[in-house]
KOLLUMMI-259127 format. One record per residue (C-alpha): residue in one letter; x, y negated, z. Coordinates in steps of 0.5 Angstrom, whole numbers, always signed. Example, Ala and Ser with C-alpha at 12.3 -4.5 7.8 and 13.67 -1.06 7.14 Angstrom:
KOLLUMMI-259127
(pt 'a'; (+25; +9; +16))
(pt 's'; (+27; +2; +14))
***
This chain:
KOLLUMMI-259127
(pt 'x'; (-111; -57; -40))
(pt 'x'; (-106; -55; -33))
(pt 'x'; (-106; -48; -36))
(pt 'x'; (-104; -51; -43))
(pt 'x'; (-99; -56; -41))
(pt 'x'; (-96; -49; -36))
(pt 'x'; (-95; -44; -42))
(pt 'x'; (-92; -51; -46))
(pt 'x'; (-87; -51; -41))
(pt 'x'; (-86; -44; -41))
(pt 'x'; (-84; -45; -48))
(pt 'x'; (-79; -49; -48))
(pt 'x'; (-76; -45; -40))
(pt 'x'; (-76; -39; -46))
(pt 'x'; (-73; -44; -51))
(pt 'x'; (-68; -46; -48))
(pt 'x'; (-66; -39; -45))
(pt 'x'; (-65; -36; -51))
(pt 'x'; (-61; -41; -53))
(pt 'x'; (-56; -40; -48))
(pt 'x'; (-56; -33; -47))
(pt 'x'; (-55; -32; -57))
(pt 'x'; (-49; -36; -55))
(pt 'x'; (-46; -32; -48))
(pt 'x'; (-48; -26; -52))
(pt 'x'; (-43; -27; -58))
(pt 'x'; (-36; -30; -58))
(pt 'x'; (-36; -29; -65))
(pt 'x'; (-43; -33; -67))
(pt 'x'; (-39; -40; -68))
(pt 'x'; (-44; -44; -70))
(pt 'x'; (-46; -43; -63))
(pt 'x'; (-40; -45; -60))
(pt 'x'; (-43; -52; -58))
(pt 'x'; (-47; -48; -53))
(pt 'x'; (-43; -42; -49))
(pt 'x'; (-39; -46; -44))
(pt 'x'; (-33; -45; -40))
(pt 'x'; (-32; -37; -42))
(pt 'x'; (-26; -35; -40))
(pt 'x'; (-21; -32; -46))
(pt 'x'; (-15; -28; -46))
(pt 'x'; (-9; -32; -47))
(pt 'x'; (-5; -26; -46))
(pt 'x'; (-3; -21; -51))
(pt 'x'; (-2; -15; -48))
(pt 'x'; (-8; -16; -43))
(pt 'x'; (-12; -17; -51))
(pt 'x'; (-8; -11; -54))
(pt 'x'; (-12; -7; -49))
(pt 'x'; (-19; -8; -50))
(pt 'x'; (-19; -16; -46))
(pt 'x'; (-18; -12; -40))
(pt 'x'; (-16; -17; -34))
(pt 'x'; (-18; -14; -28))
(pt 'x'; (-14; -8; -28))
(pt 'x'; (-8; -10; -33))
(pt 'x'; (-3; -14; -30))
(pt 'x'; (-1; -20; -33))
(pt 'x'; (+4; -23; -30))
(pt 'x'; (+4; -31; -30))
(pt 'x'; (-2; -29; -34))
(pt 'x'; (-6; -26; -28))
(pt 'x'; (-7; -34; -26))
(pt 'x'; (-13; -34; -30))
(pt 'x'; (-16; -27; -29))
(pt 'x'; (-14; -23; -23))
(pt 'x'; (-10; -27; -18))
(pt 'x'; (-8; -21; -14))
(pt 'x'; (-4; -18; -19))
(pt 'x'; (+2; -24; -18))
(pt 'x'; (+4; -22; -12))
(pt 'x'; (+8; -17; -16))
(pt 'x'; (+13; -22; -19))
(pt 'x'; (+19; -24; -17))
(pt 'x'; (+23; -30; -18))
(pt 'x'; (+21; -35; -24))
(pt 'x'; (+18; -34; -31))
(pt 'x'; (+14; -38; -36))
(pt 'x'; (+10; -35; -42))
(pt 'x'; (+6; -38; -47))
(pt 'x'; (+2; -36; -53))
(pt 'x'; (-1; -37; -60))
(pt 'x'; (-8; -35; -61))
(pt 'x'; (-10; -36; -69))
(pt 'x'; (-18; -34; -70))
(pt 'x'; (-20; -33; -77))
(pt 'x'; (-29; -33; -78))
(pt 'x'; (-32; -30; -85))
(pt 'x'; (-39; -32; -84))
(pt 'x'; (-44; -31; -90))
(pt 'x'; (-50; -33; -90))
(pt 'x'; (-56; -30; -95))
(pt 'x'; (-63; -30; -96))
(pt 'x'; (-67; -24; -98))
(pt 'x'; (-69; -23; -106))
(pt 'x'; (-77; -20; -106))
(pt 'x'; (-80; -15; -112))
(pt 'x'; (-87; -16; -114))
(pt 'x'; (-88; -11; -108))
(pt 'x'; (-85; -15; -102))
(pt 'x'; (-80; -11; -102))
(pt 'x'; (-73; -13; -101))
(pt 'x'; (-68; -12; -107))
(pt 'x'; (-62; -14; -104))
(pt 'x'; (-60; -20; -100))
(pt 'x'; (-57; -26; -104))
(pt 'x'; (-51; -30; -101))
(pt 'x'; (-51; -37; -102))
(pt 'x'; (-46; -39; -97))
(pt 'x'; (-39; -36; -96))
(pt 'x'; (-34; -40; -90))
(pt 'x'; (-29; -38; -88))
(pt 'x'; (-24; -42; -83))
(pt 'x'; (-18; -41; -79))
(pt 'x'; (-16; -44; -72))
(pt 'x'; (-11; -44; -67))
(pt 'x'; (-10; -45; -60))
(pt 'x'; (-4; -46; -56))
(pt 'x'; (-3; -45; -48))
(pt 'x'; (+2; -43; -42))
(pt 'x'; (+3; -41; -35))
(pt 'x'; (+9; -40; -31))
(pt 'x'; (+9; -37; -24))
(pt 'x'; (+16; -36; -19))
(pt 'x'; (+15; -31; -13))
(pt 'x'; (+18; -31; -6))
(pt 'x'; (+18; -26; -1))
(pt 'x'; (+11; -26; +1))
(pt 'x'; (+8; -31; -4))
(pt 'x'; (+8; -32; -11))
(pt 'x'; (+5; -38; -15))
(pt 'x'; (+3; -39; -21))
(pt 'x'; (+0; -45; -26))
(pt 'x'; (-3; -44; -33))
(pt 'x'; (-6; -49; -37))
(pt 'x'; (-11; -46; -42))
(pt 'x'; (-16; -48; -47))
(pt 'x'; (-22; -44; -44))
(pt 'x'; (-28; -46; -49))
(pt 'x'; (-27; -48; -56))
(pt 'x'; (-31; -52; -60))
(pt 'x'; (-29; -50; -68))
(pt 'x'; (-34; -49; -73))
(pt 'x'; (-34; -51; -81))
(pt 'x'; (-39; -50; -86))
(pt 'x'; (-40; -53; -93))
(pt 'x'; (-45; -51; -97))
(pt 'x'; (-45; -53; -105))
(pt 'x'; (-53; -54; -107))
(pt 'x'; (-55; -53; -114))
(pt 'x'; (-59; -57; -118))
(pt 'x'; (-66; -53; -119))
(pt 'x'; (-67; -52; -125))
(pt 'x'; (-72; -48; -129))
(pt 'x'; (-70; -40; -132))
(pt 'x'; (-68; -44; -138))
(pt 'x'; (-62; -47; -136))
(pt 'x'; (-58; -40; -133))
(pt 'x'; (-51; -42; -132))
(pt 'x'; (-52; -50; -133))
(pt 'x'; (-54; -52; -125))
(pt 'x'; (-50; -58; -123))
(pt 'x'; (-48; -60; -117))
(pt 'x'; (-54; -64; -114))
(pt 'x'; (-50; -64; -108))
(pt 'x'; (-46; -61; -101))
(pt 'x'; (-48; -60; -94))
(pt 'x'; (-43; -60; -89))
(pt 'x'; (-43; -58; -81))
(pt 'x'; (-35; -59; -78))
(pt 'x'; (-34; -58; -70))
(pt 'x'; (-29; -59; -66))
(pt 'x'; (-25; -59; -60))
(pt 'x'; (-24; -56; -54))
(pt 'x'; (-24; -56; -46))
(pt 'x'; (-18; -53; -42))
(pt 'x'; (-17; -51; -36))
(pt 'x'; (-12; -52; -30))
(pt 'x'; (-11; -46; -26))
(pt 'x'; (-7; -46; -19))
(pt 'x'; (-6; -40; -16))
(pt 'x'; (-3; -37; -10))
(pt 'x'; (-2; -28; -8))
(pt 'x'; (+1; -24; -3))
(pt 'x'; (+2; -16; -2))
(pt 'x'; (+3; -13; +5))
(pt 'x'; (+4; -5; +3))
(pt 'x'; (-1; -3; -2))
(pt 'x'; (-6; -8; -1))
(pt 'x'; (-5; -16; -6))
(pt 'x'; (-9; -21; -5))
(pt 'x'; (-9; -27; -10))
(pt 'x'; (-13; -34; -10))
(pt 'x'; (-14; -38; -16))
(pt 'x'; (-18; -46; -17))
(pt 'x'; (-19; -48; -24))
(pt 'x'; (-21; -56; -26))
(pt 'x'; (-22; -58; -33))
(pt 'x'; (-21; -64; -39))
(pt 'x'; (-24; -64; -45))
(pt 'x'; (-21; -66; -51))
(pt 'x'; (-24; -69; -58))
(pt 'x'; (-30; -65; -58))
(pt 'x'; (-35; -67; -64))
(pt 'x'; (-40; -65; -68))
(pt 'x'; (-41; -68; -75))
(pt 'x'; (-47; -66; -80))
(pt 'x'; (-48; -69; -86))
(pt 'x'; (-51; -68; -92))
(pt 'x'; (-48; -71; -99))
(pt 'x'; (-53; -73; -104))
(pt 'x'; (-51; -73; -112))
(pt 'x'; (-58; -73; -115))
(pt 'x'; (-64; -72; -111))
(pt 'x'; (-67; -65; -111))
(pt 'x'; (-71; -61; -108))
(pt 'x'; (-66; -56; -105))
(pt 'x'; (-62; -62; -102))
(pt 'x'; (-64; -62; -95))
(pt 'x'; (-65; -71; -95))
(pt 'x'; (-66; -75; -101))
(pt 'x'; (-60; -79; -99))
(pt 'x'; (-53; -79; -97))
(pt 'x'; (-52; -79; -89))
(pt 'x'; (-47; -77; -84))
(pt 'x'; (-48; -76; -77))
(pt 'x'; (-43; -76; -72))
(pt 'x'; (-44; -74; -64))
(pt 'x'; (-39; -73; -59))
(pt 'x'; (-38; -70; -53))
(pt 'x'; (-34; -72; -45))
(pt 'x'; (-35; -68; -39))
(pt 'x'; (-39; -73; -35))
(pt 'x'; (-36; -70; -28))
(pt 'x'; (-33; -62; -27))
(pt 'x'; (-34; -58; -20))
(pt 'x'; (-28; -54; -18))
(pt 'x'; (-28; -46; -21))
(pt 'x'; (-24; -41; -17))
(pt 'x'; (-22; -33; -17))
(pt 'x'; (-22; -28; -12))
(pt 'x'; (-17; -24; -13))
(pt 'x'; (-16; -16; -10))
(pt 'x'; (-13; -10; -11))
(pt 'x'; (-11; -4; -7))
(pt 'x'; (-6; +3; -9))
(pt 'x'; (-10; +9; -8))
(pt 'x'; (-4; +12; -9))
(pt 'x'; (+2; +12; -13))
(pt 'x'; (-1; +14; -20))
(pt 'x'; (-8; +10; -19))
(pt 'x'; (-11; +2; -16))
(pt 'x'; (-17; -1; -16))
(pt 'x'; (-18; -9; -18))
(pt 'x'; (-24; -13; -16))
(pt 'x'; (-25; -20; -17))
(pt 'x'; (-30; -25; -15))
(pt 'x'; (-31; -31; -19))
(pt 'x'; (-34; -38; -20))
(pt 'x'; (-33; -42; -26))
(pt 'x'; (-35; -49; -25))
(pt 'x'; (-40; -53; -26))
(pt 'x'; (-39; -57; -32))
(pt 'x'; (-42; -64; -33))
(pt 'x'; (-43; -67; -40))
(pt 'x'; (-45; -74; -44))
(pt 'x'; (-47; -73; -51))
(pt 'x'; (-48; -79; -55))
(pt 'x'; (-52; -76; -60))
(pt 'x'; (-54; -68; -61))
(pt 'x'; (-54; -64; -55))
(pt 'x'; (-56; -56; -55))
(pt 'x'; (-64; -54; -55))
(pt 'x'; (-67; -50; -60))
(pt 'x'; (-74; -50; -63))
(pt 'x'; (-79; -50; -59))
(pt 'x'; (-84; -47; -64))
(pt 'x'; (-80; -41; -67))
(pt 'x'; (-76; -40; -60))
(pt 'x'; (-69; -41; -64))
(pt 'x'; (-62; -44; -62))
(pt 'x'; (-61; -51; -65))
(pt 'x'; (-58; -58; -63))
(pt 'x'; (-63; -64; -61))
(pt 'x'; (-62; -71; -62))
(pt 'x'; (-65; -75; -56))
(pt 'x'; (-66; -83; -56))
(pt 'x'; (-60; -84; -53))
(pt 'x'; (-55; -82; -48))
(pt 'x'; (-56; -75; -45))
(pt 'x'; (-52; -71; -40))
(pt 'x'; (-53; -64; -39))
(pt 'x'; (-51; -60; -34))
(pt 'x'; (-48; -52; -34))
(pt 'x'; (-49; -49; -28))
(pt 'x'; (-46; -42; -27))
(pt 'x'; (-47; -37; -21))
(pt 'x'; (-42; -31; -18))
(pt 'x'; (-39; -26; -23))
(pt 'x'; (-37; -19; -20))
(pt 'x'; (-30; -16; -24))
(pt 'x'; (-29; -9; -22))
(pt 'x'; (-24; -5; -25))
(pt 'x'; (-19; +1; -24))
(pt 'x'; (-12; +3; -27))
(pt 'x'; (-9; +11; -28))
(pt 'x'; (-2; +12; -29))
(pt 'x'; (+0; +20; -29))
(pt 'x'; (+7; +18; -28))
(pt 'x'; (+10; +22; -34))
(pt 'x'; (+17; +22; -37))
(pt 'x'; (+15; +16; -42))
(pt 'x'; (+10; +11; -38))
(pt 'x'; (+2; +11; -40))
(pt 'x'; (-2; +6; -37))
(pt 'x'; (-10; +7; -38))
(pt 'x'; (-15; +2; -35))
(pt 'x'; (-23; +1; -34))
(pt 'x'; (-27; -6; -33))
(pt 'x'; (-34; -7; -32))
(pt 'x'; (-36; -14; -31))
(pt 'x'; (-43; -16; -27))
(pt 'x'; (-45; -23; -29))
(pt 'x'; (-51; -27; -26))
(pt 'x'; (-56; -32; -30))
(pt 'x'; (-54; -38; -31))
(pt 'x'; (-58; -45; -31))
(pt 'x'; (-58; -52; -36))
(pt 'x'; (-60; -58; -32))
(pt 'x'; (-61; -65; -36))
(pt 'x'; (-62; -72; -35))
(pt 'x'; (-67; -75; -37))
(pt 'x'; (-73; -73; -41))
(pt 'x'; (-73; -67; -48))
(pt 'x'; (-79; -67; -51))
(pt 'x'; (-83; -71; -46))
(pt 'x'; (-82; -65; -40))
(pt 'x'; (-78; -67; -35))
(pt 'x'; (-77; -61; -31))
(pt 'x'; (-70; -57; -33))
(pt 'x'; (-69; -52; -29))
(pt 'x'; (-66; -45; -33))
(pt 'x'; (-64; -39; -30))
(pt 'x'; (-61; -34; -35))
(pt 'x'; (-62; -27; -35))
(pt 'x'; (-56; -22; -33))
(pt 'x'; (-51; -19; -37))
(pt 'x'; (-45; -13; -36))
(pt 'x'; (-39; -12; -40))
(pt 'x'; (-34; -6; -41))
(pt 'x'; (-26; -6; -42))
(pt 'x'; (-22; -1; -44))
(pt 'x'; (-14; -1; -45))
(pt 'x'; (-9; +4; -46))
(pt 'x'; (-2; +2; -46))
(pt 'x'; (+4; +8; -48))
(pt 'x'; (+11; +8; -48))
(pt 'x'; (+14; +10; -54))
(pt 'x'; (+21; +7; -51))
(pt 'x'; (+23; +3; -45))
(pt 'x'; (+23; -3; -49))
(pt 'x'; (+17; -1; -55))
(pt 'x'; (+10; +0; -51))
(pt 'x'; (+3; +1; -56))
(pt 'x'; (-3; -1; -54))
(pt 'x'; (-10; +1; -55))
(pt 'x'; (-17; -2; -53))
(pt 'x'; (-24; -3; -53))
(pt 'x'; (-30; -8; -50))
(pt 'x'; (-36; -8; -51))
(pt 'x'; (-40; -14; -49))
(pt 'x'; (-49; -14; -48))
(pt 'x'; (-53; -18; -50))
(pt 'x'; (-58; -22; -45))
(pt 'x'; (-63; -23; -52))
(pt 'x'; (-63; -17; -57))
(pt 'x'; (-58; -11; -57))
(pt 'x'; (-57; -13; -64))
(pt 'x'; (-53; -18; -62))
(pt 'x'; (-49; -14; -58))
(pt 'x'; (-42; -14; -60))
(pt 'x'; (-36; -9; -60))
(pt 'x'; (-29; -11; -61))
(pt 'x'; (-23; -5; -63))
(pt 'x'; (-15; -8; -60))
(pt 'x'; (-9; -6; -62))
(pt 'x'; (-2; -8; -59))
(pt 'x'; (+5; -8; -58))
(pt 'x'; (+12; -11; -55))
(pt 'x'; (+19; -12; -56))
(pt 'x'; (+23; -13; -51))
(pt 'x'; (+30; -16; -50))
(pt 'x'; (+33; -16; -44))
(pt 'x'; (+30; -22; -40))
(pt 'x'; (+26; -23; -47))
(pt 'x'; (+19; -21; -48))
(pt 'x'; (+14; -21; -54))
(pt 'x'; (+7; -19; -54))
(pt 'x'; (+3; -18; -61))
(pt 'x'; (-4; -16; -61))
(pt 'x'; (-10; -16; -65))
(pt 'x'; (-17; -16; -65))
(pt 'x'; (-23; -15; -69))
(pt 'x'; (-31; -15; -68))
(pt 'x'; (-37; -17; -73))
(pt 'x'; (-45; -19; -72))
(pt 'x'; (-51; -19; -77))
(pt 'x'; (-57; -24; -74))
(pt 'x'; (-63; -28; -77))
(pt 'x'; (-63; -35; -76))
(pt 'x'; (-67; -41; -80))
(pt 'x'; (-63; -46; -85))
(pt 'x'; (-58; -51; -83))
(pt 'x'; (-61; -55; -87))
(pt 'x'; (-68; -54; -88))
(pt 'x'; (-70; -57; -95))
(pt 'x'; (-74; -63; -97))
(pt 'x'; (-79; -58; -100))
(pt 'x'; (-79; -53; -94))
(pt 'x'; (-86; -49; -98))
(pt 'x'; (-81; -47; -104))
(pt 'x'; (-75; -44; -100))
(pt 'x'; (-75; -39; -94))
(pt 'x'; (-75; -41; -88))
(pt 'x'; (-71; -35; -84))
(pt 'x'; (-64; -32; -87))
(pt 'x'; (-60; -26; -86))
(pt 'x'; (-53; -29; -82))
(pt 'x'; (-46; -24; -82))
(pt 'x'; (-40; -26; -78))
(pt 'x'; (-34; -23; -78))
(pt 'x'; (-28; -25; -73))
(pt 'x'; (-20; -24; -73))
(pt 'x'; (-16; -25; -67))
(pt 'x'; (-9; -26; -67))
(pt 'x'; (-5; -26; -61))
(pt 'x'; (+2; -28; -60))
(pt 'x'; (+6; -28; -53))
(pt 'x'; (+13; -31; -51))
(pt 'x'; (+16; -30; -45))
(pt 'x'; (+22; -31; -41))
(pt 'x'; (+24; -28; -34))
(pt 'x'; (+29; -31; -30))
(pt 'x'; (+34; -26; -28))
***
């Protein structure tokens, strides 16, 4: 019996590490965004034109939230702000099979595709010796809409008369921002910069709901129901960075960070992150009441370096690798009768590559490449391709980058069916995201 209950919590321990590391894995999953707290985005086109980088790349007042050493580099005021525009394209799909068990071709029976913005500002003002920045930031986003039309199943007789029995509907929202306040200085060579971060919540919410017109058999209820869950942050720890960069020599630099985002204490109402502790995949529970969980997250290391060869036009190259410990979820009170939730989560890297050429001396390109590892399954990895580029007027700057990446993974139905026996459990998920970024900023003269 002992034996038993231990490969049970073994289970679920296993259960709920998958559930964590699919959604630190993959940005662009966005059904998993209810997951994946407090990764830090780049807000900053220029760093985002250049493979995500932020550790090598100076950001200006954007250093703030990702190498604070590089703030000593600016003198006197300046404010920025940018625009990010995200659009997802999901389809999802389940494979047709000949009389053979062979797989003929995958039908899609799902096709979304949303767009989202987020907006976020950071300013800084550089004396002498030190220079201090603030920013304010959305550091998590919760967006996510699905809507799945379900067809009336009707016999081969009735080809291109199905009505529609009704929807399913799943609608995330809401962000947490982070606060950041940062201070550097430079002495020679050598910058040195620190940061601290809070955090606010703002309207996140997960709507499920299923419409019923007529009943059916592919409908995932016999009758019409809404289920609204919210979620606050019950109490939030306080992150900071540590920042470093040293010149080797007037062409090349190292950057180093050390960071900690803070823990993050949240109240939800109604559905929480678990996952299927039969299958072992990602979902949301609904408990009896209340719960708060707790997302607890170690030391990361960020290490990079910049080459410039110091040619005529300027060219700037950059390489980051990124070293993130486990991570670990706490809850309250009991899930699924177990009373123990202690999780730690596997490590996992990154890699960030930028290049950024001066056509003009007020027209840079940029070029980038990241790649993230995935903890769960390599494919599950994702790979982003940036490009960038300013125009500078005077005092006045403006960046544009884009980036794009895409990833296939299996998961069970949104909505399971009434009758599970007559409809596939598992289906075929490709995503694909663009991100579009937009920075203005003013320096002072």
């Amino acid at each position: 019996m002992k034996r038993n209950i231990m490969k049970n919590r073994q289970n679920i321990m296993t259960t709920m590490l998958l559930t964590l590391l699919l959604s630190m894995s993959g940005h662009g999953q966005s059904y998993f965004s209810g997951f994946g707290l407090l990764q830090n985005n780049t807000y900053d086109a220029r760093s985002a034109g250049m493979g995500l980088s932020r550790t090598a790349i100076d950001q200006g007042a954007w250093s703030v939230t990702g190498n604070p050493a590089h703030l000593a580099n600016t003198k006197g005021p300046s404010v920025s702000f940018t625009m990010l525009s995200r659009q997802v394209s999901e389809n999802r799909s389940i494979d047709a099979i000949d009389q053979f068990s062979d797989v003929v071709t995958k039908n899609v029976y799902a096709a979304n595709t949303h767009t989202h913005s987020n907006y976020a500002m950071a300013l800084n003002y550089g004396f002498k010796q030190l220079t201090f920045a603030y920013a304010w930031t959305p550091v998590h986003d919760f967006a996510y809409a699905y809507s799945e039309e379900v067809r009336n199943s009707l016999s081969s007789g009735y080809y291109n008369r199905d009505l529609i029995a009704g929807y399913h509907t799943l609608d995330m929202k809401g962000q947490i921002y982070g606060h950041y306040l940062g201070v550097s200085s430079k002495i020679k060579g050598f910058a040195i910069g620190f940061n601290v971060v809070t955090y606010a919540d703002r309207d996140i919410s997960i709507l499920k709901k299923v419409s019923v017109l007529s009943e059916d058999n592919a409908l995932a209820s016999d009758t019409s129901y809404a289920h609204l869950s919210s979620y606050a942050i019950e109490s939030s720890g306080v992150g900071f960075n540590l920042g470093l960069s040293y010149d080797v020599t007037q062409h090349m630099a190292l950057h180093y960070v050390l960071e900690k985002t803070g823990d993050l204490s949240l109240n939800s109402d109604g559905l929480v992150p678990f996952a299927d502790s039969e299958r072992f995949y990602p979902d949301y529970y609904q408990p009896d009441s209340n719960i708060v969980f707790t997302i607890r997250t170690p030391l990361a290391h960020r290490m990079g370096i910049s080459f410039s060869p110091g040619q005529k036009h300027k060219t700037i190259a950059s390489f980051e690798m990124e070293l993130h410990e486990g991570q670990t979820i706490e809850y309250s009170d009991d899930v699924n009768g177990l009373d123990e939730f202690d999780y730690r989560l596997e490590h996992y890297s990154a890699f960030h590559v930028g290049l950024e050429h001066w056509a003009s001396p007020s027209l840079p390109i940029r070029f980038g490449y990241s790649y993230e590892e995935s903890p769960i399954d390599k494919a599950l990895t994702i790979t982003r391709f940036t490009l960038g580029g300013s125009l500078i007027v005077k005092q006045i700057q403006f960046d544009m980058a884009g980036s794009m990446s895409s990833v296939g993974y299996t998961y069970p139905d949104l909505f399971p069916t009434v009758l599970k026996a007559d409809f596939p459990d598992i289906e075929s998920v490709n995503e694909s995201v663009l991100n579009l970024y937009v920075t203005a900023s003013y320096r002072l003269p």
